[in-house]
matplotlib code that plots the C-alpha trace (Angstrom):
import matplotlib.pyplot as plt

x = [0.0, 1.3, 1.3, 1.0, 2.6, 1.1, 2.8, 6.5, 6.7, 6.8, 3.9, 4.9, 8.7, 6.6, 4.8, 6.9, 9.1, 5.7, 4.3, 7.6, 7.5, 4.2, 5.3, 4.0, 5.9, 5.8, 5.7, 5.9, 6.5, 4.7, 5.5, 5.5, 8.5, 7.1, 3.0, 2.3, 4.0, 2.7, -1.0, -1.8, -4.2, -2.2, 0.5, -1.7, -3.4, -0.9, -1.4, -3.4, -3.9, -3.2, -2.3, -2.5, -1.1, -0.3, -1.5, -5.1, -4.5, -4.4, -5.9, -8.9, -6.9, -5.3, -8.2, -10.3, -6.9, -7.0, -10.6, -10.2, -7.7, -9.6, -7.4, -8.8, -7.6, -7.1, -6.5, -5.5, -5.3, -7.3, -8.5, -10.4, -13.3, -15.2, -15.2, -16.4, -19.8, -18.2, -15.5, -18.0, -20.8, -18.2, -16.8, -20.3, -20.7, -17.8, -18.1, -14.8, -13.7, -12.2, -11.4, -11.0, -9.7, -8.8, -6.9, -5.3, -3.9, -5.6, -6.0, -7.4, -10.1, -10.8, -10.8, -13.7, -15.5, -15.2, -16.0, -19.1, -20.2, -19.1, -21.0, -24.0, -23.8, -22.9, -26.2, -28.5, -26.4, -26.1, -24.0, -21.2, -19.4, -17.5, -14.1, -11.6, -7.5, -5.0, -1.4, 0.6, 4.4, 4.5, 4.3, 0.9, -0.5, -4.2, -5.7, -7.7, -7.0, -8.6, -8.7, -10.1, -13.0, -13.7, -14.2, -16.1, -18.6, -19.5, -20.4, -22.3, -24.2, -25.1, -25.3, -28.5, -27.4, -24.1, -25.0, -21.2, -17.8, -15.7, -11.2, -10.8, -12.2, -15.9, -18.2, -21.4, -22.9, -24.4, -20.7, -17.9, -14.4, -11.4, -8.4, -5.1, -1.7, 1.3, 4.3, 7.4, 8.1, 4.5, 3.6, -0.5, -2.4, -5.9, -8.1, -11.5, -12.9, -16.3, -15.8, -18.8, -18.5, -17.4, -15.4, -13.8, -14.3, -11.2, -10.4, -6.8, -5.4, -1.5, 0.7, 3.9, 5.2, 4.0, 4.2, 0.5, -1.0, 1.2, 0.3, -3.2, -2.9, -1.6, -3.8, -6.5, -5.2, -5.3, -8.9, -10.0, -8.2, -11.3, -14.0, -16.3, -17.8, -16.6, -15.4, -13.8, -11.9, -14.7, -15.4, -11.9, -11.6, -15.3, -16.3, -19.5, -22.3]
y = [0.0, 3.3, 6.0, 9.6, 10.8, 14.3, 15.7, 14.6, 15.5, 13.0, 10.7, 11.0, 9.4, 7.3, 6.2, 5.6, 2.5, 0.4, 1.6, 0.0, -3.4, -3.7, -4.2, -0.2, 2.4, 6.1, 7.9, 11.3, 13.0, 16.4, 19.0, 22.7, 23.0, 20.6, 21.1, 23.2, 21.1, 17.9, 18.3, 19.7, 16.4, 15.2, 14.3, 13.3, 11.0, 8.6, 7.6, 4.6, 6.6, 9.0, 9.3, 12.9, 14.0, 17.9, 21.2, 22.2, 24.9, 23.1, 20.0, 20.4, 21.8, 18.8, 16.9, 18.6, 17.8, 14.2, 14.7, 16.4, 13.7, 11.4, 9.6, 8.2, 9.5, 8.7, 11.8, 11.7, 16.0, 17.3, 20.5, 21.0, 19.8, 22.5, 22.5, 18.5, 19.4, 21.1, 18.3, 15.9, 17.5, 17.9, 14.4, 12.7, 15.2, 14.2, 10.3, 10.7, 8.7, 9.6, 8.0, 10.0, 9.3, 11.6, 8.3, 5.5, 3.5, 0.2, 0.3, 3.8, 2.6, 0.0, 3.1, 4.4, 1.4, 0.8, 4.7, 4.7, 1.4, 2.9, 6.0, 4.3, 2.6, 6.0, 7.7, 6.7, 8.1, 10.9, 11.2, 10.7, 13.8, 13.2, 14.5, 13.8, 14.9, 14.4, 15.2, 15.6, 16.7, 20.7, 20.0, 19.3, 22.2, 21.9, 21.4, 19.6, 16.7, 15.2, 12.1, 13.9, 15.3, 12.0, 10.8, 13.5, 13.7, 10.2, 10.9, 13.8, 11.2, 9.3, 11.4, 13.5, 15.6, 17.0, 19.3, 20.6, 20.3, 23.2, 23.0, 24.1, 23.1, 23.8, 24.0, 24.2, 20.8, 20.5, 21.7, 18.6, 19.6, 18.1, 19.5, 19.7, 19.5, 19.8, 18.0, 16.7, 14.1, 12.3, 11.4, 11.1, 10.4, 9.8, 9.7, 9.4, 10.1, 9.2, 10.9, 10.3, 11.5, 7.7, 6.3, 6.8, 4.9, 5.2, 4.0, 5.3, 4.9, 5.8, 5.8, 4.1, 4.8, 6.7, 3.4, 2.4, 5.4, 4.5, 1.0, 1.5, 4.8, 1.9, -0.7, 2.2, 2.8, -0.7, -1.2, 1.6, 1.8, 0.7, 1.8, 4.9, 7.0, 8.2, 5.6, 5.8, 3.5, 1.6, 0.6, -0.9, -2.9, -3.5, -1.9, -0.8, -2.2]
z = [0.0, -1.2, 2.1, 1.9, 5.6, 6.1, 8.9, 9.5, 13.5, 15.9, 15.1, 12.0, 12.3, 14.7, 12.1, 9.1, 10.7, 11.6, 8.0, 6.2, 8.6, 7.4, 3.7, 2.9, 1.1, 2.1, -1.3, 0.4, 3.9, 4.1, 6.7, 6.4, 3.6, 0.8, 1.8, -1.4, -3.7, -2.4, -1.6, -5.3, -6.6, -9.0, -6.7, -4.0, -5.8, -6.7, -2.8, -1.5, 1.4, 3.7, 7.4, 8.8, 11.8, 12.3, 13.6, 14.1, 12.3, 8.9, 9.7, 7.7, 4.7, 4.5, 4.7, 1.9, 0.1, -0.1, -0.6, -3.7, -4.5, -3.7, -1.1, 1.8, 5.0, 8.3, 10.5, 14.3, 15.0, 17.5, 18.1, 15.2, 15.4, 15.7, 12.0, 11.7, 10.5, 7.5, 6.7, 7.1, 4.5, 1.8, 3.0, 2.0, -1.0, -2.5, -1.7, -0.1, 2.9, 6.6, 9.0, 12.8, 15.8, 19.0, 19.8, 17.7, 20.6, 21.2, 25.3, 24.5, 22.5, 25.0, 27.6, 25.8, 26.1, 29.3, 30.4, 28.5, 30.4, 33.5, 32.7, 32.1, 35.2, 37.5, 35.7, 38.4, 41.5, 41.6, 44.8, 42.9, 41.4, 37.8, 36.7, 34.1, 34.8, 31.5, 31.9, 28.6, 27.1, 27.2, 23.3, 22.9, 21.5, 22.4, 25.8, 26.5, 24.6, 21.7, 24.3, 27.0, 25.1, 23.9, 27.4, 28.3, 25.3, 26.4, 29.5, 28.9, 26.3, 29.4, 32.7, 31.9, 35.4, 33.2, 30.8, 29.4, 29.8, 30.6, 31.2, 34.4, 38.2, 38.7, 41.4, 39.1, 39.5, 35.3, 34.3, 34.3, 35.1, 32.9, 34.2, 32.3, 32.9, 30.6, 32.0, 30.5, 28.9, 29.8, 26.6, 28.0, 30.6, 31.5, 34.5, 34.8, 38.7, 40.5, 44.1, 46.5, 50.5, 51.2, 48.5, 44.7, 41.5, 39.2, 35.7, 34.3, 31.4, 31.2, 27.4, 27.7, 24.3, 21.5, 19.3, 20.5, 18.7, 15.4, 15.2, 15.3, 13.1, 10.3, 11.2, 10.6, 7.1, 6.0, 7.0, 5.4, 2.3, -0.2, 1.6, 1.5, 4.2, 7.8, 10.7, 13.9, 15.6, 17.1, 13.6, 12.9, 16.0, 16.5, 19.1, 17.8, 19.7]

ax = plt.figure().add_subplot(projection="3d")
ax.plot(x, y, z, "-o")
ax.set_aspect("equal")
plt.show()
């Protein structure tokens, strides 16, 4: 399979060695000096497909790229979604095909599952008070992370009694709390808190290396490489209930 890298930071380079073990060639690496050149369609097109991983500031320039070159991409940026209704209309317009995730890592995904279970669950007492705490590199450019919303969109799904998430501590009992903390070199972290007067329910998820968000980022391209539409993770690994 023929990969486009766009964005040739850290996940990138991450990226590339699992890519090439997997039998894959990268036919281009695009970061700031060669974007021009390389994300013109004909170029761009000569790609199976694309894994993007760069800034949120041109995140969704690089997607409507590959959709005009009708690559399929998987993208892993965060801190842009506040434009996903528009990506997605011209996604389905065009009959073009995405593929997002806030995280690629396997346990992550897992993570999800098992906080929108737990969420479920924690709906009907209301004694207990929800938070979520991530601790990142001083690198990460957005706050709160793409992870961290995740988590807390799916408990706001399920807890009727939360009505919005907001990035700091709060004392407003509709408003959940994510709190965020930029540490070096913790490459993520992930806590999810149910604090009652008497006790605490807990579920963590820590990142060891960054190599669990760039095997799954691959994994992701090879499962969606001749399909059409827009999937998440759950979809790859079956999550979906």
């Amino acid at each position: 399979m023929k990969i486009a890298l766009i964005g040739y930071g850290k996940m990138g380079k991450t990226i590339e060695p699992i890519a090439l073990q997997r039998g894959h060639e990268i036919i281009c690496r695009v970061d700031v000096h060669n974007r021009a050149e390389w994300l013109k369609p004909e170029k761009l097109s000569s790609a199976d497909v694309a894994i993007e991983f760069t800034t949120p500031e041109s995140a969704v320039d690089n997607l409507l790229a590959c959709f005009e070159a009708g690559v399929p991409v998987v993208c892993g940026t965060t801190g842009w979604l506040q434009r996903w209704p528009e990506v997605e209309k011209i996604c389905r317009e065009k009959q073009q095909t995405l593929l997002y995730a806030s995280n690629f890592s396997l346990g992550v995904n897992l993570f999800f599952a098992i906080n929108k279970y737990l969420a479920e669950l924690m709906a009907a007492y209301p004694q207990y008070e929800v938070q979520i705490r991530e601790v990142h590199h001083t690198q990460k450019k957005d706050a709160p992370s793409g992870t961290a919303i995740t988590l807390a969109e799916q408990i706001l799904q399920r807890i009727s009694r939360k009505k919005s998430w907001v990035n700091r501590p709060s004392q407003q009992p509709e408003e959940l709390s994510i709190l965020s903390e930029r540490i070096d070199p913790v490459p993520g972290i992930h806590v999810v808190e149910y604090s009652s007067a008497v006790d605490q329910i807990e579920i963590k998820h820590t990142v060891h290396s960054r190599e669990g968000f760039a095997w799954g980022a691959v994994l992701a391209a090879e499962w969606v490489r001749d399909k059409k539409g827009i999937y998440t993770m759950e979809d790859v690994l079956g999550l979906k209930k």
